[in-house]
Structure formats: structure tokens, C-alpha cells
C-alpha positions as CSV (number, residue, x, y, z in Angstrom):
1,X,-14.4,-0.9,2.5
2,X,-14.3,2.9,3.8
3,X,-12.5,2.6,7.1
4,X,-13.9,5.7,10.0
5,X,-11.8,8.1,11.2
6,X,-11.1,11.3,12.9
7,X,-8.8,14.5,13.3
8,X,-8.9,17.0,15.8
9,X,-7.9,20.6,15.5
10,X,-7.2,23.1,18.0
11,X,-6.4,26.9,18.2
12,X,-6.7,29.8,21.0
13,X,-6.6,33.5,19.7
14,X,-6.2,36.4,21.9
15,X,-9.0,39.3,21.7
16,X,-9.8,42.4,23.4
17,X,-13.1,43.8,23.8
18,X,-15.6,43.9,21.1
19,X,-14.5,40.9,19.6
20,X,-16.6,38.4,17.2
21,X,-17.0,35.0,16.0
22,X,-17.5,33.9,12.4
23,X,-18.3,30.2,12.2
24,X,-19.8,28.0,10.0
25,X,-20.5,24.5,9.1
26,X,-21.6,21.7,6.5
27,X,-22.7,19.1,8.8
28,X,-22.1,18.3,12.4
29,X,-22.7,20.6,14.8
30,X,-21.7,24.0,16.4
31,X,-21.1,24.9,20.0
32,X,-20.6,28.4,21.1
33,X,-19.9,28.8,25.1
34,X,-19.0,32.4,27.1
35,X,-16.4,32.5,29.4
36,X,-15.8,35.9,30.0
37,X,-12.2,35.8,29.3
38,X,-9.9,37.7,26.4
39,X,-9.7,34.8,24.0
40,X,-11.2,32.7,21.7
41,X,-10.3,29.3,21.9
42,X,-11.3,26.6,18.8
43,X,-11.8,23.0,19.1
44,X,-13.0,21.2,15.9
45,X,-13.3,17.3,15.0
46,X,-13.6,16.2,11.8
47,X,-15.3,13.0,11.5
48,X,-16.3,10.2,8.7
49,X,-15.4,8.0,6.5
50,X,-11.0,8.4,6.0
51,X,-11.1,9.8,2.4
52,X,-14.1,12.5,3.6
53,X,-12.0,13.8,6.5
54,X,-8.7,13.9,3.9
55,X,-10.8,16.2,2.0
56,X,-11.9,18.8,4.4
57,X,-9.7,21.3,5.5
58,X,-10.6,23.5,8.4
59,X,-9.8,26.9,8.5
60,X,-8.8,29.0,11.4
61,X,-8.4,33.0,10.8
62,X,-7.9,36.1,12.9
63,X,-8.0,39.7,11.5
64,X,-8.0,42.3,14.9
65,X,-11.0,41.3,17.1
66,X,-12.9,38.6,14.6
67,X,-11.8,35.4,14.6
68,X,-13.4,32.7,11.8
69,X,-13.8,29.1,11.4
70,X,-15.0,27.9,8.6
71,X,-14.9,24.3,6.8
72,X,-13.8,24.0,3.4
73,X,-13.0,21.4,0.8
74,X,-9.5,20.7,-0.7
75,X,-10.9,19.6,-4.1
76,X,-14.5,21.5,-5.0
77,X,-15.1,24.2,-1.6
78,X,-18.0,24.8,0.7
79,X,-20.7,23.1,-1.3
80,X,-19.1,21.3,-3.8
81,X,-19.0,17.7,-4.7
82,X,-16.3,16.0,-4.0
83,X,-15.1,12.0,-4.5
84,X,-15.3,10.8,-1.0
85,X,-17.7,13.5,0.4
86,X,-17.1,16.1,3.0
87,X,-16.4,14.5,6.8
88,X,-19.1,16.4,9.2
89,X,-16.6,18.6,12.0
90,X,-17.6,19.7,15.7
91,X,-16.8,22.9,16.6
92,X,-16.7,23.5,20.3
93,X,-15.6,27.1,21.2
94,X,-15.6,29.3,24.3
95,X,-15.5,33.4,23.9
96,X,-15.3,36.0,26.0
97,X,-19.0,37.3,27.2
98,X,-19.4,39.8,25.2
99,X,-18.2,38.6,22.1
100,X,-20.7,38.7,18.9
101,X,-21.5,35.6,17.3
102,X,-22.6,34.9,13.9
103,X,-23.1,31.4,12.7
104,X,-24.0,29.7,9.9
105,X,-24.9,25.5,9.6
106,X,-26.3,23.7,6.9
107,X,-27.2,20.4,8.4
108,X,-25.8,21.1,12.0
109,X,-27.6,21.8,14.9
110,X,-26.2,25.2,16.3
111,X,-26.2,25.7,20.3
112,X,-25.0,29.3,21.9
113,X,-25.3,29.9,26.0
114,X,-23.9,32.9,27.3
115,X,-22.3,34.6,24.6
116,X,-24.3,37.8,25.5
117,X,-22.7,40.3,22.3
118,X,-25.2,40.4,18.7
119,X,-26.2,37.1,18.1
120,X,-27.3,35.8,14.3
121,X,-27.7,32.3,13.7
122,X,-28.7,30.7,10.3
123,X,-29.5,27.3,9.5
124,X,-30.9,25.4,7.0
125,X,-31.3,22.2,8.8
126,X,-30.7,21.9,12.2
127,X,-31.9,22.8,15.8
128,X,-30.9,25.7,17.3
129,X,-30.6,26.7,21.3
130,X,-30.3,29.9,22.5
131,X,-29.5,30.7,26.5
132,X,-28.3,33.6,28.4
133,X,-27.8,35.9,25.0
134,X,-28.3,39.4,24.6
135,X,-30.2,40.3,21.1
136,X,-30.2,37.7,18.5
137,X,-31.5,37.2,15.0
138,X,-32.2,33.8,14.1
139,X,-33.3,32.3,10.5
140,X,-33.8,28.4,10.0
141,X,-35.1,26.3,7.2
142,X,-35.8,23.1,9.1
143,X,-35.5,22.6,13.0
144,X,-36.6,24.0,16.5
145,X,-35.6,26.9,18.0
146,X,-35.6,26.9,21.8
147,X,-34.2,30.3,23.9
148,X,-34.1,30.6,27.7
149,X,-32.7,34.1,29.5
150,X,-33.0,36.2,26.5
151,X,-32.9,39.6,26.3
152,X,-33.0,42.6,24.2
153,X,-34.7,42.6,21.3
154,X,-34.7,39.5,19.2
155,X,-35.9,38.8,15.0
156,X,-36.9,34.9,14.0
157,X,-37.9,33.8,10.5
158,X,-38.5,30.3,9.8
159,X,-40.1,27.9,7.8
160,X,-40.5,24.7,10.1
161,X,-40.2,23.9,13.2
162,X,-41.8,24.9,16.6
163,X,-40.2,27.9,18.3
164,X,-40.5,28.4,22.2
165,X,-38.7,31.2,24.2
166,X,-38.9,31.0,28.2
167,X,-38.1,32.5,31.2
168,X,-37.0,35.5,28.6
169,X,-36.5,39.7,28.7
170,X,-37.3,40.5,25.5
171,X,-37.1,44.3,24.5
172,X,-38.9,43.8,21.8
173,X,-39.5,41.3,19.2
174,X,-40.3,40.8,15.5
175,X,-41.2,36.9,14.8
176,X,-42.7,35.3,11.3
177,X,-42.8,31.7,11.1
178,X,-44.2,29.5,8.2
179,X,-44.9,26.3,9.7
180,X,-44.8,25.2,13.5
181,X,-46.1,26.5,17.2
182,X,-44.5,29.8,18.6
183,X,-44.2,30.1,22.2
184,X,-43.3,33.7,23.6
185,X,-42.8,34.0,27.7
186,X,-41.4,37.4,28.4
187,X,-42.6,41.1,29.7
188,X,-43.5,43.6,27.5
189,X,-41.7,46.9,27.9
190,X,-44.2,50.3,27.6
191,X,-43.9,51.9,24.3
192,X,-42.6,48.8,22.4
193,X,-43.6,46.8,20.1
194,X,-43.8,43.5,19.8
195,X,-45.0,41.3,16.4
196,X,-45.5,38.3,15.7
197,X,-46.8,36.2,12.4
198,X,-47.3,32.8,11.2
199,X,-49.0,31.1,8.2
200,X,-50.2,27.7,9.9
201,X,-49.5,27.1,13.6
202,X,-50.4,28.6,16.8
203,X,-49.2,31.4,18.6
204,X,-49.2,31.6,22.2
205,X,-47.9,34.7,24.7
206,X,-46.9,34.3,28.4
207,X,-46.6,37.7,30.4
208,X,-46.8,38.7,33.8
209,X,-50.5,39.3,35.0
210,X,-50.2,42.7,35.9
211,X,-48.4,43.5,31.9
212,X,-49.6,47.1,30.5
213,X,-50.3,46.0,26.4
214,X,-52.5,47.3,23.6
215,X,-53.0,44.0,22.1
216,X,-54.3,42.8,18.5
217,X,-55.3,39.3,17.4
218,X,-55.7,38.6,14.0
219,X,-56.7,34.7,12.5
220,X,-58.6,33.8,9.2
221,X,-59.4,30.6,9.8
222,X,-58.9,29.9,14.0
223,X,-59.3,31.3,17.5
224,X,-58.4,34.3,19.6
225,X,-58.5,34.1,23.3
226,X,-57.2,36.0,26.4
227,X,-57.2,35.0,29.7
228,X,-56.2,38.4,31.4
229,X,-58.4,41.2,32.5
230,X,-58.9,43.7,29.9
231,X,-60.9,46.5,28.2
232,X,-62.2,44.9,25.1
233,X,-62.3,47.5,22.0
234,X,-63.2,44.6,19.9
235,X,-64.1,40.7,20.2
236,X,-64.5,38.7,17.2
237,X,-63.9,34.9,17.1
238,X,-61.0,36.2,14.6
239,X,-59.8,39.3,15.5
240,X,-59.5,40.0,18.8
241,X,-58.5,44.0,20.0
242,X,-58.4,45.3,24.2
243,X,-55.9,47.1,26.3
244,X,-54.8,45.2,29.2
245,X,-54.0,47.1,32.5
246,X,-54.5,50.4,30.5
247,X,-51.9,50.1,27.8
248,X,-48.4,50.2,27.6
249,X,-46.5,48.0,25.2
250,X,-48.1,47.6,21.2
251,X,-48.6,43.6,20.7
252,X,-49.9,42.5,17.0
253,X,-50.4,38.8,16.8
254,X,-51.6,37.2,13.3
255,X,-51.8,34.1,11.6
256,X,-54.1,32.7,8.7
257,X,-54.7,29.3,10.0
258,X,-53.8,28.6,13.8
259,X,-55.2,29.8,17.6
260,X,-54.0,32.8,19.4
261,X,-53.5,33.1,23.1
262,X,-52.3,35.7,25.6
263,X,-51.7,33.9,29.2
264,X,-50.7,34.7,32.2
265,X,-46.6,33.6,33.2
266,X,-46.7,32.4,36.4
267,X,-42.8,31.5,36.2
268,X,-42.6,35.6,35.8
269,X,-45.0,36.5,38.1
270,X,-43.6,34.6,40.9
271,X,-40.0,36.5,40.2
272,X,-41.9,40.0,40.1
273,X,-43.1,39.3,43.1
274,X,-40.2,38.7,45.1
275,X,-39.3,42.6,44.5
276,X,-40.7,45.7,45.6
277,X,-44.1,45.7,45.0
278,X,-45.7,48.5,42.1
279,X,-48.5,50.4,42.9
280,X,-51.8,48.8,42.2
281,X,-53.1,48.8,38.6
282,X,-56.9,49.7,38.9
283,X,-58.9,46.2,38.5
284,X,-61.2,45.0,35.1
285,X,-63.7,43.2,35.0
286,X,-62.4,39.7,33.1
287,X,-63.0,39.3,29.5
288,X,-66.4,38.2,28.7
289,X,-67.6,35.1,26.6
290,X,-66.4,35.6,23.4
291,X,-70.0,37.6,21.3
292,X,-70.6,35.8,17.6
293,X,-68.3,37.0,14.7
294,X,-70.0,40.8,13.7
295,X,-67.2,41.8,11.8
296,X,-67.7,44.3,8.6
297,X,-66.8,44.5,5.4
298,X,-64.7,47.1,6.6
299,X,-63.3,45.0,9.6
300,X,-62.5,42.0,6.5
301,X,-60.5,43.9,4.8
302,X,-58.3,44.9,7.4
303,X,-57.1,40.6,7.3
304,X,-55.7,41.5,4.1
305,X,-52.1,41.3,5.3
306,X,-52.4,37.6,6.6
307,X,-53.9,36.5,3.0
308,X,-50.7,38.7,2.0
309,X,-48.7,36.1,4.3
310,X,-50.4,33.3,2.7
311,X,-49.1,34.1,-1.0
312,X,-45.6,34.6,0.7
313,X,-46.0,30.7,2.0
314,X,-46.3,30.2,-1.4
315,X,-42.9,32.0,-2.2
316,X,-41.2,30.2,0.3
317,X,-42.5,27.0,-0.4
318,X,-41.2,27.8,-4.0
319,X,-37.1,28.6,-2.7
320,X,-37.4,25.5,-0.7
321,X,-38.0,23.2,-3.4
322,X,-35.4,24.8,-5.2
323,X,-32.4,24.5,-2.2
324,X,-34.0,20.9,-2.0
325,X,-33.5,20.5,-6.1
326,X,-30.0,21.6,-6.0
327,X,-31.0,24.8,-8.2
328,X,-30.3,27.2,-5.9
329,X,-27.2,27.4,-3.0
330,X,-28.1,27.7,0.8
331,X,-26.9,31.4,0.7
332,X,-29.5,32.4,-2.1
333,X,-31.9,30.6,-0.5
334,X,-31.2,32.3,3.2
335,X,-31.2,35.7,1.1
336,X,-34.7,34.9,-1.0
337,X,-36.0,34.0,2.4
338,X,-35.4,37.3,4.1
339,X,-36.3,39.1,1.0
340,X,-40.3,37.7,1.8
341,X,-40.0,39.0,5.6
């Protein structure tokens, strides 16, 4: 009988500014904390049965500024498969605040809090939370996504799995999703642009009321609905086009079978208001009840691009049964997924 075990590695590296983080992972999990101090310091377990843990090797490197850990196999490598198995390792590891992070799981949930340098996460089965980081790029297979205090601008693909981003400051942001709920709660800068796509789920956007946005809302088979004040250019049960406040930041929501809101934050509009007030935006009248679909042939063809996004589901449906049939490795499957962004 297979007797459980452990082993526990530890290493500190000394870095100056502009330092980074390579990590990645088989199974287990990854833990990424900042500290705001001039070292990286590595704590990994290995865990499993005995002969799994005697076969993985963990591998601690430094070259100038970038540190990586990564988790190999004595007999076959990363992915390989070895008598015994591979024993799943928890990496714990503190940087300095501005270090940049990149890490890569397989079947590991991946958790970074204020680590506030480039952030890019990917993961092919796992959860992943995000807090107090500066601009990230996330891509996941299967698993959640959850962000609080973000800011600048921040990139998500994934396939399944609900994403939700609160109490956020995103510059701007760029976000396609397959399957699963996308939650957005940030302000919207003037002159950005902010995207967001999905092929079944809904999509929902929490801004402060008094947010300056050009917004357009795009569904085949759903609902559009805002519940701010705003000049309507056009209201159709599935495309939905006003400026709210005037204008100011470019939103383009679209998805080919789910709802779309835009609400109001009242989490940010309580923090607004406890500084300086803004002069007054002039008022609108609400939006009215939403008129019976009048679209044109014209207005049909413009929801081209999310029956486009329906034949990429297709695609990505496609690479996942492959990574799932062994046919493909997680890497070409990561880079077949970004190539159908």
C-alpha cells in the first residue's frame, strides 16, 4: 500500500527593482503575496503518495531580476507519465510590490494579492483570485475568476467559469468569455475603451451613476437593459445604443445568447462621494420602456460579429476536446485559444 508523504522546499533570492516571477504548476496550488521588500522568498510542498513526491523535483532559478519555479519530473518532465505519478506542490511566495508575475497551473487554483507589477495568469483548471494588482492578463480553461482593487487595464479569455471584478479601477478592459456570467464594477475613464464578449452567459456593468459612456449592447438571442439616465440613439430588445451623461468612455457589450445590463455601483458612488464634489452633469430624462424590436436588414447585419463569436465557440469547443483527449499539450491548447481572441 502507497504510504503519504511530504517534502518541503525553501529558498529566498535577493532582487532589485523591476524584478519578476516565473512560476508554474501541475497540480496543487499557487500563492503569490507582495511585501514590498527586495526579495523573493519560495516556499513549496510537495505532497502525495511517497513514490509521486520521489519523482518530482522542484526547481528554483535566478537569472538578474527573474526568479522561476517550476515543477518537473525526474523520469518523463512537465507532462509526462511517470510510474508513481507526479505529487501535487504548494507554492507560497512573497515579492516585492512591484514585482511582475506570470503564472502558469494546470489543475491548481492560482491566487495573487498585492503584487501590483504585469500580471498574466494561465490556467487550465483551476480558480483564480486576483486583489490589489495593477494590469493583468488572465486566460483559464476551467474555473472562476474573481478580482477586487484592480487597476489599469486588464485582458480575460476564458472558456468556463463565471468571472466577477469588484470594487475595481480599470483603465480599460478587453474581456471574451465562452461560457459563464461576467460581472464588471469599475469607472470608466473618457476616451477609453472598454469591450466585452461572450458566447452564452450574461454580462452585467456596475459604474458610478454620474459615468460619461457611449455605450453599445449587442444580443442575438437575449435582453439589453440600462438603468441609468441616457440619450437613447437606438433601443431594440437586442441592440441597445445611448450616451450616458453626454459621452465619454466607448463601452461595446455583445453576446449571442445571454442578458446585458449597465447598473448603477452604489459601492463606487458612495466613495466618489466622499470627495470633492464635480460640477453638475446636466439631467436626462430616464430611459423609456423598451419600443418593439424595428431593427433593419441593415441593423441585422451589423450582429454579424456575435454569429462570428458563435463559430469561434465551435473552435474552442474543438481544442478542448483535444487537451481533454490527450492529443494536444496544455501550451498548444493555451496558444490555439488565444489565436480565436
Amino acid at each position: 500500500m502507497a504510504t503519504a508523504t511530504d517534502e518541503l522546499v525553501e529558498q529566498e533570492f535577493e532582487v532589485g527593482a523591476g524584478s519578476e516571477l516565473a512560476v508554474s504548476c501541475v497540480s496543487g496550488r499557487i500563492r503569490v503575496r507582495g511585501e514590498g521588500t527586495g526579495r523573493i522568498a519560495v516556499r513549496a510542498r510537495k505532497h502525495g503518495r511517497e513514490r509521486a513526491v520521489e519523482n518530482t523535483r522542484i526547481e528554483l532559478e535566478q537569472e538578474g531580476n527573474r526568479v522561476t519555479a517550476r515543477v518537473r519530473s525526474d523520469a518523463a518532465g512537465l507532462l509526462g507519465s511517470v510510474t508513481g505519478g507526479v505529487a501535487a506542490v504548494d507554492f507560497e511566495i512573497t515579492v516585492p510590490e512591484d514585482c511582475a508575475v506570470h503564472a502558469k497551473a494546470v489543475s491548481a487554483d492560482v491566487s495573487v494579492h498585492g503584487a501590483r507589477g504585469a500580471l498574466q495568469v494561465e490556467s487550465v483548471s483551476g480558480d483564480v483570485d486576483v486583489a490589489d494588482a495593477g494590469g493583468a492578463r488572465i486566460t483559464t480553461v476551467s474555473g472562476d475568476v474573481s478580482g477586487r482593487g484592480m487597476s489599469g487595464a486588464f485582458a480575460l479569455n476564458t472558456t468556463s467559469g463565471s468571472v466577477e471584478l469588484t470594487d475595481s479601477r480599470l483603465s480599460s478592459f478587453n474581456c471574451h468569455t465562452v461560457s459563464g456570467d461576467l460581472t464588471i464594477e469599475t469607472p470608466l475613464a473618457a476616451g477609453e475603451h472598454y469591450r466585452a464578449q461572450t458566447v452564452s452567459g450574461d454580462l452585467t456593468l456596475l459604474v458610478p451613476a454620474g459615468t460619461g459612456a457611449t455605450v453599445q449592447l449587442k444580443s442575438v438571442s437575449g435582453d439589453v437593459h440600462s438603468e441609468l439616465p441616457a440619450e437613447i440613439i437606438k433601443a431594440g430588445r437586442r441592440h441597445w445604443q445611448g450616451r450616458i451623461n453626454g459621452g465619454g468612455a466607448n463601452v461595446e457589450m455583445t453576446t449571442v445568447s445571454g442578458d446585458l445590463a449597465l447598473r448603477s455601483s452604489s459601492t463606487l458612488e458612495a466613495e466618489l462621494t466622499a470627495t470633492p464634489p464635480v460640477p453638475p452633469v446636466p439631467a436626462v430624462p430616464p430611459t423609456p420602456p423598451t419600443p418593439p424590436d424595428m431593427s433593419t436588414p441593415e441593423d441585422r447585419a451589423s450582429d454579424r460579429p456575435a454569429v462570428e463569436q458563435s463559430a469561434r465557440h465551435g473552435d474552442t469547443t474543438a481544442v478542448l476536446k483535444d487537451l481533454e483527449e490527450g492529443k494536444i499539450s496544455v501550451e498548444d491548447a493555451l496558444a490555439r485559444l488565444r489565436e480565436l481572441e
